[in-house]
DOTORBA-594664 format. One record per residue (C-alpha): residue in three letters; y, z, x. Coordinates in steps of 0.05 Angstrom, whole numbers, plus 5000, padded with zeros to 4 digits. Each point is the difference from the previous one (the first is absolute). Example, Ala and Ser with C-alpha at 12.3 -4.5 7.8 and 13.67 -1.06 7.14 Angstrom:
<pts>
(pt 'ALA', (4910, 5156, 5246))
(pt 'SER', (5069, 4987, 5027))
</pts>
This chain:
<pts>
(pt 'UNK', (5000, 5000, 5000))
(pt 'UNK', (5056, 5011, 5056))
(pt 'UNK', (4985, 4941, 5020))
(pt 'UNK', (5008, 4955, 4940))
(pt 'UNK', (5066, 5041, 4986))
(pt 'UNK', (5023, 4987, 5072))
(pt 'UNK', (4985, 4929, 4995))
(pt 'UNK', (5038, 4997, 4928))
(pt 'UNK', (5056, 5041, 5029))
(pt 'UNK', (5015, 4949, 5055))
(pt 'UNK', (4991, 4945, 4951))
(pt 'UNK', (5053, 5024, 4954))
(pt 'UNK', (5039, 5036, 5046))
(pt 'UNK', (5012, 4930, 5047))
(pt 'UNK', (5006, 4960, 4934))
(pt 'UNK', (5058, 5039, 4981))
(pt 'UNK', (5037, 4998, 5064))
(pt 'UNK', (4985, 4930, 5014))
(pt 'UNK', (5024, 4985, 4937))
(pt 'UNK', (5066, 5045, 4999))
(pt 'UNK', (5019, 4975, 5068))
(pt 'UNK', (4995, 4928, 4983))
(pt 'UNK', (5054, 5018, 4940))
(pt 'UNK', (5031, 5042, 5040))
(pt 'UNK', (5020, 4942, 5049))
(pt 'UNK', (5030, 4961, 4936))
(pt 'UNK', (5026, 5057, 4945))
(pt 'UNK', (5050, 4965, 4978))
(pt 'UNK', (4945, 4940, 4988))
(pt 'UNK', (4958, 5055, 4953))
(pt 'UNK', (5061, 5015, 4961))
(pt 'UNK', (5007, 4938, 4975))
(pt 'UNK', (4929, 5010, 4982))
(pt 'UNK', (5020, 5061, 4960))
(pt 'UNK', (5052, 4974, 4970))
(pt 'UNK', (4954, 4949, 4971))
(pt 'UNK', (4961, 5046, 4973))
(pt 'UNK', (5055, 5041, 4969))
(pt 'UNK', (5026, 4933, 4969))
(pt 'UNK', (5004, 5000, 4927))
(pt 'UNK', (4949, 4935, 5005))
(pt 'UNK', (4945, 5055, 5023))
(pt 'UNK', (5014, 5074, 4992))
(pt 'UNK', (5075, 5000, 4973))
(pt 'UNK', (5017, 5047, 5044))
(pt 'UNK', (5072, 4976, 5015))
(pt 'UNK', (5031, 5064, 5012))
(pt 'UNK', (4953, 4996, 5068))
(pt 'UNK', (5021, 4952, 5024))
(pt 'UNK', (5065, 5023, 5040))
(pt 'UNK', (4952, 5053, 5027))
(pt 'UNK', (4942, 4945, 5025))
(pt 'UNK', (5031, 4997, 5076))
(pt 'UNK', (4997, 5081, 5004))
(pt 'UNK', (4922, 5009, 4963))
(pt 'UNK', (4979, 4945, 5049))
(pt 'UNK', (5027, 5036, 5064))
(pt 'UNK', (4965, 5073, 4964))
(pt 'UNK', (4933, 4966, 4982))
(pt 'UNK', (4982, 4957, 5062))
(pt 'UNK', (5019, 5065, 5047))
(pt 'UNK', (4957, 5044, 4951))
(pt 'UNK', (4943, 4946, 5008))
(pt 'UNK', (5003, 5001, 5080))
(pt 'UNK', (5001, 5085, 4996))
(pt 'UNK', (4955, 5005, 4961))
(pt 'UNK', (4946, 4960, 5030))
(pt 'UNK', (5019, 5041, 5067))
(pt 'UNK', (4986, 5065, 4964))
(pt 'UNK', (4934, 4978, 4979))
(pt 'UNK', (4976, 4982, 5062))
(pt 'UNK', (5025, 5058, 5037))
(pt 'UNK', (4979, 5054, 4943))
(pt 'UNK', (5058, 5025, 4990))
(pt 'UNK', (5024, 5029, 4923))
(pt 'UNK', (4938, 4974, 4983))
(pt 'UNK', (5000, 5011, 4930))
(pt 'UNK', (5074, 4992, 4984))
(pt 'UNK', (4983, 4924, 5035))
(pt 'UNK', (4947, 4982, 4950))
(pt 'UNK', (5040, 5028, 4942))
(pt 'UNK', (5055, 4947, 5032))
(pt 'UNK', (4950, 4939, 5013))
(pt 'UNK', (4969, 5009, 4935))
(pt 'UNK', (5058, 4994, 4964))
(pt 'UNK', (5028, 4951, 5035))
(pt 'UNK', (4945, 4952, 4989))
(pt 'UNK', (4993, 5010, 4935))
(pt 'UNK', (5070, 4979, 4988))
(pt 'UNK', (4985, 4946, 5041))
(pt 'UNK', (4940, 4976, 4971))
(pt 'UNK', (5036, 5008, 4925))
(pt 'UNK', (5055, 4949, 5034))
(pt 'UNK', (4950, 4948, 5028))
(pt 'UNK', (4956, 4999, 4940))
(pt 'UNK', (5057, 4991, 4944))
(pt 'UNK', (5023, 4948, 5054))
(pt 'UNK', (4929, 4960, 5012))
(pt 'UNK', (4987, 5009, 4907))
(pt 'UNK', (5068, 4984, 4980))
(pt 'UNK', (5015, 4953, 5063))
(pt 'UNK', (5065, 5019, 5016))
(pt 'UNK', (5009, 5010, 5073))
(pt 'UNK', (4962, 4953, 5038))
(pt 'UNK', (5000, 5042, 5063))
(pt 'UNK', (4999, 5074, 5004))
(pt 'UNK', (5033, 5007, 5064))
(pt 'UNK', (4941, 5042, 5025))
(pt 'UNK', (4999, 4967, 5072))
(pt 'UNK', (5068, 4976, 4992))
(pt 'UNK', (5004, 4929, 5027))
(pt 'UNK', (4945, 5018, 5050))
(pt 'UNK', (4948, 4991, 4954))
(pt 'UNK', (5003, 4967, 4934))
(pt 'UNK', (4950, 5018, 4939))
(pt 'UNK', (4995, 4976, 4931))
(pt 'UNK', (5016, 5051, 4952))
(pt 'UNK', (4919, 5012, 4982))
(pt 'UNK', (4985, 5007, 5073))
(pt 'UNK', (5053, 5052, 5002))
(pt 'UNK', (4972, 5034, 4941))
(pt 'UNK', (4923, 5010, 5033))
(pt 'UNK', (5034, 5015, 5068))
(pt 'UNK', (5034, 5060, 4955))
(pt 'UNK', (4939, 5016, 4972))
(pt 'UNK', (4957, 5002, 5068))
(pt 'UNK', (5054, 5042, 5019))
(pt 'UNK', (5003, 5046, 4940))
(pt 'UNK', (4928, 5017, 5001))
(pt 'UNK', (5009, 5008, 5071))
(pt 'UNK', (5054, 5059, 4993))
(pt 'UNK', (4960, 5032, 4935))
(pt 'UNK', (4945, 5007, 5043))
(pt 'UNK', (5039, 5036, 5059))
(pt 'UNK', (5026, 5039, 4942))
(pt 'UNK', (4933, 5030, 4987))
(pt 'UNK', (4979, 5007, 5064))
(pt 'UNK', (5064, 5020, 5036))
(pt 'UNK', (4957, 5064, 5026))
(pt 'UNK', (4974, 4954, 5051))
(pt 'UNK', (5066, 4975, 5034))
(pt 'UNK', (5015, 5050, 5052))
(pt 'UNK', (5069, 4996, 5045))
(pt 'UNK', (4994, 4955, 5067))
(pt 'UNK', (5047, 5034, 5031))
(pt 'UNK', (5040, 5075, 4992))
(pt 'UNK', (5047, 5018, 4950))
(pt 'UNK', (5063, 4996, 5050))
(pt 'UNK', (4973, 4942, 5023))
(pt 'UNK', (4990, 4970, 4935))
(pt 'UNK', (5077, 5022, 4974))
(pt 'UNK', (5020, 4960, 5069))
(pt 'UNK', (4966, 4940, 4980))
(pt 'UNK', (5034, 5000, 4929))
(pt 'UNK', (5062, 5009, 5017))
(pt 'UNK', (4996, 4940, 5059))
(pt 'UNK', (4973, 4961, 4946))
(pt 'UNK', (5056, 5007, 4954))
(pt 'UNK', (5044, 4992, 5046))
(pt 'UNK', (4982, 4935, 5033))
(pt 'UNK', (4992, 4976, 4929))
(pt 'UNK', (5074, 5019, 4977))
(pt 'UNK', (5027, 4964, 5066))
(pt 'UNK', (4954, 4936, 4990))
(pt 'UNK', (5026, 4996, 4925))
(pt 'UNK', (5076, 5009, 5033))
(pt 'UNK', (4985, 4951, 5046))
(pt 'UNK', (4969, 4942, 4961))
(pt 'UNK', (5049, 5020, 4948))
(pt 'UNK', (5066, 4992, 5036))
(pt 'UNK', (4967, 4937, 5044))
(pt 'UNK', (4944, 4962, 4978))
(pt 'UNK', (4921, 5008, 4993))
(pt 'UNK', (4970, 5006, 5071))
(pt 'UNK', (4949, 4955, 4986))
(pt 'UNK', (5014, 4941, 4954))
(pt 'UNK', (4935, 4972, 4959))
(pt 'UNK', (5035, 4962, 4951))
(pt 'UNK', (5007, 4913, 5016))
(pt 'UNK', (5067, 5012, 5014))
(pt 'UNK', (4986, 5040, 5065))
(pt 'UNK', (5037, 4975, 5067))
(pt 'UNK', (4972, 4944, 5022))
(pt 'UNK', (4979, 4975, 4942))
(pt 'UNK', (4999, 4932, 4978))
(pt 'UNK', (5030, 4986, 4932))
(pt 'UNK', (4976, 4930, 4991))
(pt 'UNK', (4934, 5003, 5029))
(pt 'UNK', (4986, 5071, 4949))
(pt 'UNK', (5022, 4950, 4940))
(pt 'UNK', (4945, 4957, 5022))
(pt 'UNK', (4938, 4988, 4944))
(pt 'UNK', (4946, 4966, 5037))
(pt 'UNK', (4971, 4928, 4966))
(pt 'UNK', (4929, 5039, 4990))
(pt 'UNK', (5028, 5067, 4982))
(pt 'UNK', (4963, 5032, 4935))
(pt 'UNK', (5038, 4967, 4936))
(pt 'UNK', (5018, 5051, 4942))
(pt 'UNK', (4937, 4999, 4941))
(pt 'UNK', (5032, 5007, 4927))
(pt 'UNK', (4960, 5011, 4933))
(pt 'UNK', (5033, 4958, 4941))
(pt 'UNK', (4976, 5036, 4935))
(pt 'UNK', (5011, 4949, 4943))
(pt 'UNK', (5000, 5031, 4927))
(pt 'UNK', (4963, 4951, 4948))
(pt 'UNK', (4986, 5007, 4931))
(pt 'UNK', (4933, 4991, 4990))
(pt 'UNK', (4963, 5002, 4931))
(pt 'UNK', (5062, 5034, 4978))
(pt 'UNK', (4994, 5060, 5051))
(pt 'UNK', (5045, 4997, 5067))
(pt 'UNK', (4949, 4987, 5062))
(pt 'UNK', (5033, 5007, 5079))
(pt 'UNK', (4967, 4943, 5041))
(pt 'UNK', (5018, 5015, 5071))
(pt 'UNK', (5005, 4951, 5054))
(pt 'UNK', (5029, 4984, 5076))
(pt 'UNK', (5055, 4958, 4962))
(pt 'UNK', (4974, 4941, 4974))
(pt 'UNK', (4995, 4986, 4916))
(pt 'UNK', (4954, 5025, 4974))
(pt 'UNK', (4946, 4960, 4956))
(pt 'UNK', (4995, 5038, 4934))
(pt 'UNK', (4974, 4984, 4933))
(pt 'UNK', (5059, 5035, 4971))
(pt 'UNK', (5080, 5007, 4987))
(pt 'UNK', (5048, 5021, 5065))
(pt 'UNK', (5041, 5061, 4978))
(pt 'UNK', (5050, 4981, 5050))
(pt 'UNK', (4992, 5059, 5038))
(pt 'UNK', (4976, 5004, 5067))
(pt 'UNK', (5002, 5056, 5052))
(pt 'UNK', (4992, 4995, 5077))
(pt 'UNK', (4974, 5053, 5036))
(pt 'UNK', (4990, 5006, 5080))
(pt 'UNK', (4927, 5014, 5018))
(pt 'UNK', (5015, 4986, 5083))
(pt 'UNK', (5060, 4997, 5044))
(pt 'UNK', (5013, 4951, 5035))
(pt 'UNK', (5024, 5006, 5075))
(pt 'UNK', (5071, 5018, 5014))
(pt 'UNK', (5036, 5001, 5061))
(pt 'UNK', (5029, 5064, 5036))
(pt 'UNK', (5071, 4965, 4980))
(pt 'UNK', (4994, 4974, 4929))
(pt 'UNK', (5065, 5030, 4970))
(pt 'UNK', (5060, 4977, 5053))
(pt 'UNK', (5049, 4957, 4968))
(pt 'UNK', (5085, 4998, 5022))
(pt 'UNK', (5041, 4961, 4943))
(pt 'UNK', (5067, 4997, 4969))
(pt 'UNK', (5022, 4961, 4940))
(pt 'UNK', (4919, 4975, 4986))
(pt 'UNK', (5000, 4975, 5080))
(pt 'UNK', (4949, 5028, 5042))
(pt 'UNK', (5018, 4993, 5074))
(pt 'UNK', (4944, 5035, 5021))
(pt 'UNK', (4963, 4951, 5045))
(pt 'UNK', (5073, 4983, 5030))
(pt 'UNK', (5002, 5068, 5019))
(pt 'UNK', (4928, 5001, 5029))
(pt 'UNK', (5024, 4941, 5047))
(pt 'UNK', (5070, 5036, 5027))
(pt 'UNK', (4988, 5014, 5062))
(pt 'UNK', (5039, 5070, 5002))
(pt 'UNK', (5012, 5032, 4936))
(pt 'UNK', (5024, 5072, 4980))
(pt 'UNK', (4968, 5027, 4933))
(pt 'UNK', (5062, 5046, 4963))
(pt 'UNK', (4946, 5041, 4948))
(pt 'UNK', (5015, 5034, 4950))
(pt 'UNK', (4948, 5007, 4945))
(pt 'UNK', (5058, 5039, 4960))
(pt 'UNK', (5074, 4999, 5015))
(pt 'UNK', (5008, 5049, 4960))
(pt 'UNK', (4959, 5055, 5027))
(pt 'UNK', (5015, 4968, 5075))
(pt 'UNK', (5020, 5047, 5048))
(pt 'UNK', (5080, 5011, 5009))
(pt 'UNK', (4988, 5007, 5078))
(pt 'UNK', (4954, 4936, 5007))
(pt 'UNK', (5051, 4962, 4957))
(pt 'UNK', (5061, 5022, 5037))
(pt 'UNK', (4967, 4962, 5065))
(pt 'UNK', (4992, 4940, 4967))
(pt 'UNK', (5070, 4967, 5024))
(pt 'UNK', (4986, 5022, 5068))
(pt 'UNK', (4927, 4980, 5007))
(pt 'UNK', (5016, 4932, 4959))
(pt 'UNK', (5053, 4983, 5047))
(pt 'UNK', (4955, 5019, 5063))
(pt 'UNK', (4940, 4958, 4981))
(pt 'UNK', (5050, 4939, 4976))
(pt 'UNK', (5019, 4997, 5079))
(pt 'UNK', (4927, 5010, 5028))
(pt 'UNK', (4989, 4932, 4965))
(pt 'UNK', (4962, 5028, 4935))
(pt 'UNK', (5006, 4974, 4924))
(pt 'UNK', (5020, 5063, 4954))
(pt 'UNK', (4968, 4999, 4935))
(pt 'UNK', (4993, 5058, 4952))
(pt 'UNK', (4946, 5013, 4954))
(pt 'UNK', (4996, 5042, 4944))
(pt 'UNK', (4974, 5010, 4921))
(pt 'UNK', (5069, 5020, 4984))
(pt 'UNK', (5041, 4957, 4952))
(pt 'UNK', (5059, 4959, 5025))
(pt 'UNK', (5058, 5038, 4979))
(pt 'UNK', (4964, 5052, 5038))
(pt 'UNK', (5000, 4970, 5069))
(pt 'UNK', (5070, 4974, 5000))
(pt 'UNK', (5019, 5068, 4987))
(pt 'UNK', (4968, 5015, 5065))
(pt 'UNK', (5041, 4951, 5036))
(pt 'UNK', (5059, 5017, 4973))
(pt 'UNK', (4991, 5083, 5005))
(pt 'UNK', (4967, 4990, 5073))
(pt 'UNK', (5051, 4940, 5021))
(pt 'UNK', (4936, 4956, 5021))
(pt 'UNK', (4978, 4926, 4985))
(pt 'UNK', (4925, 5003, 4988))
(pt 'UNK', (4979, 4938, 4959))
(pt 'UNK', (4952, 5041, 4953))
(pt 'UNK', (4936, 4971, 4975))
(pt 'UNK', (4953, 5028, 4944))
(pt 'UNK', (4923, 5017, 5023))
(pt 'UNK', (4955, 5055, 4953))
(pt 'UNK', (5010, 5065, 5009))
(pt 'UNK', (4928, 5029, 5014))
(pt 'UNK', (4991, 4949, 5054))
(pt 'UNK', (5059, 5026, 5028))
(pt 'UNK', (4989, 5060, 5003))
(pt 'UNK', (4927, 4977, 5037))
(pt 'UNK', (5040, 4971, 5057))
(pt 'UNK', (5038, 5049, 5022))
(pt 'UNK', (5002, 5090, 4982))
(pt 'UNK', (5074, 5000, 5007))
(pt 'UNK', (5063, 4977, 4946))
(pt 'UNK', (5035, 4959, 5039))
(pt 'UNK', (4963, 4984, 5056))
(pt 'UNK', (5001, 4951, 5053))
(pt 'UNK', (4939, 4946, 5013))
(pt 'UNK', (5003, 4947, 5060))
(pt 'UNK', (4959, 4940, 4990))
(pt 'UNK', (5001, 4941, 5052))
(pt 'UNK', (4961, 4932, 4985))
(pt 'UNK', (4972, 5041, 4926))
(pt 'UNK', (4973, 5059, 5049))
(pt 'UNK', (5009, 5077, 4992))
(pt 'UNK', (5036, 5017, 5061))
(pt 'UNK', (5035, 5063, 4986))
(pt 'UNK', (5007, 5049, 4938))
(pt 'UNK', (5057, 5054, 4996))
(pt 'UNK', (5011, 5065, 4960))
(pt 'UNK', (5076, 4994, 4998))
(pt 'UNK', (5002, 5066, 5037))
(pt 'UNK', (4983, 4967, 5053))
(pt 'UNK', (5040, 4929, 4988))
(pt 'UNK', (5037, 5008, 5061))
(pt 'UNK', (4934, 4977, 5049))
(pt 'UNK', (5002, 4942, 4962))
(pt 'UNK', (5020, 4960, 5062))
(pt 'UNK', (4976, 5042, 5048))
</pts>
């Protein structure tokens, strides 16, 4: 028996720390994740949703501590009081999300690793039978090291987090495992190859036979029925198709997209802004500055942003800049780049730099 609870200790115990650091090293990317979840599309729990950034920082720390705790035996029993509610919460969120299909991706991993909201759901459930079973047997988990010892490793632990979620927070992630990393090519991720895996539909066509209403399904061709079309037909998605680490990068104004002119500058600064709005007053008040800058290194300045036009020309006018504005969607703004505004270089359609704007001044260094 100490065995199988050791093993099942280090199992969830690592789990939970490889999964809190990987958040950890992108909160502000699980907040948006919360604040789809509080949407009133899922939960309707909008009153959350100003507090997403803050729950993010408190539940990604508390994931990494308390998978430390675990494994060094410490509050033993105050832990699996924590873990076990924790996952159940969890496991409540990625079930409602796999039944109802409302968030396609739990966030679990982060970016790291993606899962479909049913694989999310069993990995919950592994995990919750896991943690009932430590529960029960939590007689068997004895301390690895001495109580002083043990208060020295959970206070390090803490603290490291804090300062990692400061860091990443005022900066960007330390490690980048979205498509829009530097380095990255933006053209070559848009790529679909001729033999990728085509999308598979259903077509459910509604006849009346014999005077009762029979579905005839099909891959989309007519089908041949002794009987009176309805008019109604339904298509449902039985397999996805491939799709490209880039499928959702547009830049357009006015119904132009100027996206693959873009792709073929060969320097180019990226102005983004997934809100104006809720921008930063200390990134925007470097815009003149860093515009002017890049406009004499030999760059194109473009901004892009989901904010409406009257929007951005208030910008120019309240920051005294000329950024020529283009639209692109917000959410694959906000995938780019963890900072509003922010900076991104791209020479020749490649990633070569990405900048919080606290740190806009290394632009050119």
């Amino acid at each position: 028996m100490n065995i199988i609870v050791n093993i099942s200790r280090g199992f969830v115990g690592l789990l939970f720390i490889i999964s809190g650091l990987i958040k950890l090293n992108d909160p502000l990317g699980f907040s948006f994740k919360l604040e789809e979840y509080f949407s009133e599309a899922v939960l309707n729990l909008p009153f959350l949703v100003p507090l997403a950034l803050a729950l993010s920082v408190v539940i990604v720390i508390t994931e990494v501590l308390l998978g430390v705790l675990l494994l060094i035996g410490y509050q033993t029993k105050w832990v699996l009081y924590s873990l076990l509610g924790m996952i159940v919460f969890f496991t409540f969120l990625t079930f409602y999300s796999a039944y109802f299909n409302k968030v396609t991706d739990c966030g679990c991993f982060g970016d790291a690793i993606k899962l479909t909201p049913w694989e999310s759901f069993i990995k919950d459930i592994v995990l919750l039978v896991f943690i009932v079973f430590l529960y029960l047997k939590q007689e068997f988990i004895q301390p690895l090291v001495e109580l002083k010892v043990q208060q020295i490793i959970s206070g390090v632990t803490l603290l490291l987090c804090a300062l990692m979620a400061y860091n990443v927070l005022n900066h960007l992630p330390m490690v980048d495992f979205r498509p829009y990393k530097i380095g990255a090519d933006i053209n070559e991720n848009m790529i679909v190859p001729e033999d990728a895996p085509k999308a598979i539909y259903s077509y459910n066509w509604e006849f009346e036979v014999d005077g009762e209403n029979t579905v005839i399904s099909t891959n989309g061709s007519y089908p041949e029925v002794d009987g009176t079309f309805t008019g109604n037909v339904e298509t449902e998605l039985v397999q996805k198709g491939y799709e490209p680490p880039i499928h959702d990068f547009s830049i357009e104004k006015n119904g132009i997209d100027i996206t693959p002119e873009i792709l073929d500058e060969e320097k180019v600064i990226l102005v983004i802004s997934y809100d104006l709005y809720l921008a930063k007053e200390k990134g925007l008040s470097q815009l003149t500055t860093l515009v002017d800058q890049a406009r004499s290194e030999g760059f194109r300045v473009i901004g892009m942003s989901a904010s409406s036009e009257e929007e951005t020309e208030m910008i120019n006018s309240k920051y005294n800049t000329s950024i020529d504005w283009y639209f692109t969607d917000q959410t694959t703004l906000k995938t780019i780049v963890r900072s509003n505004p922010a900076v991104v270089r791209v020479e020749n359609g490649v990633i070569t730099d990405k900048l919080h704007f606290n740190d806009f001044n290394h632009l050119f260094k």
